[in-house]
C-alpha positions in Angstrom: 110.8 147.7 98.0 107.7 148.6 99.8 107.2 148.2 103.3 104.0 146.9 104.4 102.6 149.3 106.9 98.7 148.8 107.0 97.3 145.7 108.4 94.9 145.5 105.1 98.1 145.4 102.7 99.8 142.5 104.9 96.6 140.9 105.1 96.2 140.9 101.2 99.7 139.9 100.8 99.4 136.8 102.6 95.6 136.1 101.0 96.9 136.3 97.4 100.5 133.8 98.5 98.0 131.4 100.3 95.8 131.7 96.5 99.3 131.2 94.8 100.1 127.8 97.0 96.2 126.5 96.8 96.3 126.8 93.1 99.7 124.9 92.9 98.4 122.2 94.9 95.2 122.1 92.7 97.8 121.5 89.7 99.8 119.4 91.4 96.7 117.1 91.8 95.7 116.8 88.8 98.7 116.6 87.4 99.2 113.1 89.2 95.8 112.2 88.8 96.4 112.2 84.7 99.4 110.0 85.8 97.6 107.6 87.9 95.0 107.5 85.2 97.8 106.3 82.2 99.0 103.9 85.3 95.9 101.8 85.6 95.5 101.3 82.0 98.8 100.0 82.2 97.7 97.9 84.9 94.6 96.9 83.3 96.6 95.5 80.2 99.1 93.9 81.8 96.0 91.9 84.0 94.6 91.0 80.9 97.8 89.7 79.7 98.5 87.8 82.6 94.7 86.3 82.0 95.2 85.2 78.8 98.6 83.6 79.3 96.6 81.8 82.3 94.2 80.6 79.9 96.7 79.8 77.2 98.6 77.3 79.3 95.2 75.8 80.6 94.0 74.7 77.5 97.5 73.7 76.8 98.0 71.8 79.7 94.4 70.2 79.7 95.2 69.0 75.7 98.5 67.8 76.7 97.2 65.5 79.6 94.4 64.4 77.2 97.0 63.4 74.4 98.9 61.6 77.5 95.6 59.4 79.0 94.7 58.7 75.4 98.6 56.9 75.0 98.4 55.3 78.2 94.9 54.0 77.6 96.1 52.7 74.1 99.3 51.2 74.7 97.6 48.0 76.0 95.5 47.6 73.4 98.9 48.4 71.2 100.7 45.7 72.9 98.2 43.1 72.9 97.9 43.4 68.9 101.8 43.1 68.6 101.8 39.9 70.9 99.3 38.1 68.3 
């Protein structure tokens, strides 16, 4: 093994580990940046789910009551013609 005996060899040691470690951060980044990216979409479709099952049940809900007001609106009426 070579020892490092100039100040110019140690310095370019340490300049070319220091290019080593920036370039595996630079990787590392965007390595969980392509992550994070497939994340949100999955995020993103899952919203839209949760939307639309909101919705669903909405209309749902607003029918049902209608159906319910219509009966209880009725039922005297219904009554009245079975009494005579």
């Amino acid at each position: 093994m070579k020892k490092f005996n100039k100040i110019s060899t140690k310095i370019k040691f340490i300049g070319g580990i220091l290019v080593i470690l920036m370039l595996s951060v630079i990787m590392t980044t965007i390595y969980l940046n392509q992550q994070n990216a497939k994340d949100a979409l999955v995020v993103n479709i899952v919203g839209k789910q949760r939307m639309l099952t909101q919705k669903i049940s909405k209309i749902f809900f607003t029918y049902t009551t209608l159906q319910i007001r219509i009966f209880l609106n009725l039922t005297p009426l219904l009554l009245n013609l079975l009494k005579h």
